[in-house]
C-alpha positions in Angstrom: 36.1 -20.5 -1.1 34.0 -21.1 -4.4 31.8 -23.2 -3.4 30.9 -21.4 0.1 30.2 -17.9 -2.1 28.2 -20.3 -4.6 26.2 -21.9 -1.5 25.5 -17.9 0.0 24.5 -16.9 -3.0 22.2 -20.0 -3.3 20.9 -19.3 0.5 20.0 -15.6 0.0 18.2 -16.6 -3.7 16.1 -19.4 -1.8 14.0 -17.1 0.5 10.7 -17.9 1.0 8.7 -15.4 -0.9 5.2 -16.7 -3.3 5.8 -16.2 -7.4 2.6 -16.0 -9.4 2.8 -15.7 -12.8 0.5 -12.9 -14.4 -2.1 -15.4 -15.7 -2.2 -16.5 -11.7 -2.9 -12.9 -10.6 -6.3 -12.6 -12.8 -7.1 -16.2 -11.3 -6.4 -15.5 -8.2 -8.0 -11.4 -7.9 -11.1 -11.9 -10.0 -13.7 -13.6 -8.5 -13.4 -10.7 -6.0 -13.4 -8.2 -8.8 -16.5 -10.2 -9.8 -18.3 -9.4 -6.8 -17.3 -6.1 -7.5 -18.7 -5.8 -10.9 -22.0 -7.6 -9.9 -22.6 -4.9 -7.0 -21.1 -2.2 -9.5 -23.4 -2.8 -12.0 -20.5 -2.0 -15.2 -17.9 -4.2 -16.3 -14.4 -2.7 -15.6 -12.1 -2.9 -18.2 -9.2 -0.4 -18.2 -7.8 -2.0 -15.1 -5.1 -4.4 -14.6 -4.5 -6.9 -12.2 -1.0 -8.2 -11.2 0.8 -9.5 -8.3 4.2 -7.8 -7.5 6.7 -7.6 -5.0 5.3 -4.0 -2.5 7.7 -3.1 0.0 6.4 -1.3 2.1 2.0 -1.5 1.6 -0.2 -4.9 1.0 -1.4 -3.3 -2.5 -2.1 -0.5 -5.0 -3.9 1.2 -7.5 -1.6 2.9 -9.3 -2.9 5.4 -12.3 -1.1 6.6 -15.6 -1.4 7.6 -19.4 -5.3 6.0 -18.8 -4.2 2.6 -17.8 -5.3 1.4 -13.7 -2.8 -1.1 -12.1 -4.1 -2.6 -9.5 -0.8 -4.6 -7.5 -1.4 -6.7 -4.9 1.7 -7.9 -2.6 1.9 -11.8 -3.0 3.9 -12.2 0.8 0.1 -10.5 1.7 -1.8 -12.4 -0.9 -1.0 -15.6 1.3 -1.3 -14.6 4.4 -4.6 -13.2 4.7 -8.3 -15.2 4.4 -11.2 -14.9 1.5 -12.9 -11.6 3.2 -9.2 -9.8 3.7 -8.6 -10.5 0.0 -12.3 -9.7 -1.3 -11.8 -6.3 1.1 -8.3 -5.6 -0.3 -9.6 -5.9 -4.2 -12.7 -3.6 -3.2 -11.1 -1.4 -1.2 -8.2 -0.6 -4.5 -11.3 -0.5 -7.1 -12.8 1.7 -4.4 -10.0 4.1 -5.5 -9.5 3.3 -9.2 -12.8 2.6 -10.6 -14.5 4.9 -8.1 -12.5 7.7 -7.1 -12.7 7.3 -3.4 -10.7 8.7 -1.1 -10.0 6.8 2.6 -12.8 7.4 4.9 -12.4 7.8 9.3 -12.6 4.5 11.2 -15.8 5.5 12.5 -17.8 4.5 9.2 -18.4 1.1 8.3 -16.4 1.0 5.4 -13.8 -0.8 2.9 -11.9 2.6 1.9 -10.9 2.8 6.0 -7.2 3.0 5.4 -6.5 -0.2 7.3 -7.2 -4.2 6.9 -9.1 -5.4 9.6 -9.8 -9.1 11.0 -11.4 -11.9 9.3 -14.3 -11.8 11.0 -15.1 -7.8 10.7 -15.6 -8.0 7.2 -17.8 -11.2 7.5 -19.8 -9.5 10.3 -20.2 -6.2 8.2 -19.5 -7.1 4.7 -23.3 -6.2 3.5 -23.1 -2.4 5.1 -19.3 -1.7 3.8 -20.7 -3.1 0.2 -23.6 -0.3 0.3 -21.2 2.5 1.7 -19.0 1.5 -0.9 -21.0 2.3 -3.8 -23.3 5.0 -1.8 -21.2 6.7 0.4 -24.3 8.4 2.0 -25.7 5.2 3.4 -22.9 4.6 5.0 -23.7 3.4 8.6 -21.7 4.8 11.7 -19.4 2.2 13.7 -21.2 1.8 16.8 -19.3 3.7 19.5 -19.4 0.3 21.8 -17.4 -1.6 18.6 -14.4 1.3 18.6 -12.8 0.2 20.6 -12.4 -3.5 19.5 -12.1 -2.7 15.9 -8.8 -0.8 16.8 -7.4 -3.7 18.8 -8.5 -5.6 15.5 -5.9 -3.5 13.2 -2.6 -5.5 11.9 0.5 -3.4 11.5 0.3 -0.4 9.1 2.2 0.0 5.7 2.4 2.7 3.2 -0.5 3.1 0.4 -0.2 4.8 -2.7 -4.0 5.7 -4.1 -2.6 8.0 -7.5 0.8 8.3 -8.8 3.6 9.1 -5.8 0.7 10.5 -3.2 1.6 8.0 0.1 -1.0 8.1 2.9 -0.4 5.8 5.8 -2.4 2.5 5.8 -2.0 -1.1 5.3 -3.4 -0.8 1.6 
């Protein structure tokens, strides 16, 4: 009876789930926070960049006493290509560094409250980084690519922009 409690306990412990350690996280997120900075034109340093366990959403910016955490899921980290990740790390600085809110579908944008495919933010990754920093270029979604952009959507999680405010979204 020992050793089958000792061999459950072993079972549940070995689940699949990626472990970074913190110096993997700053690695890992800032070439993308690099590209950020080079479009930004300012270095950013009151942010924080970890990975961490998210239930329920694929990352965060989370904001308090002055200090920006941005936490990205690792489960998500893996699972997703170098666009997803640079649009993920955008679209949190979008909210800590710049204050942005999430923007409607129909703009072509990285604060759209949803991760897209692969190949939409290779295909539009030069008019989401203008929008980004100049909201008012931002270019309308073409009404023929609606359509296909929503079929493009993975499934949704919970976001939290600032403090315990939720909207729905993958990140």
């Amino acid at each position: 009876m020992r050793y089958l409690l000792l061999l459950t306990v072993i079972l549940i412990g070995c689940q699949q789930r990626v472990a970074y350690r913190a110096a993997d996280a700053d690695a890992l997120i800032r070439p993308y926070v690099e590209d950020f900075v080079t479009l930004y034109g300012t270095e950013i340093t009151e942010v924080i960049y970890e990975f961490r366990q998210l239930e329920d959403r694929a990352a965060q910016c989370l904001q308090t006493d002055g200090l920006q955490v941005v936490s990205v899921d690792p489960d998500v980290w893996e699972t997703i290509c170098p666009a997803q990740k640079r649009a993920l790390v955008f679209h949190e600085l979008g909210h800590c560094v710049l204050g942005r809110s999430h923007t409607d579908p129909e703009v072509l944008s990285y604060m759209y409250a949803r991760l897209l495919s692969c190949e939409w933010y290779e295909e539009h990754q030069e008019a989401m980084d203008v929008e980004l920093f100049d909201p008012d270029l931002g270019q309308q979604v073409p009404t023929s690519l609606l359509t296909p952009m929503h079929s493009e959507l993975q499934s949704p999680h919970v976001h939290c922009s600032e403090g315990d405010t939720y909207e729905e979204g993958l990140y």
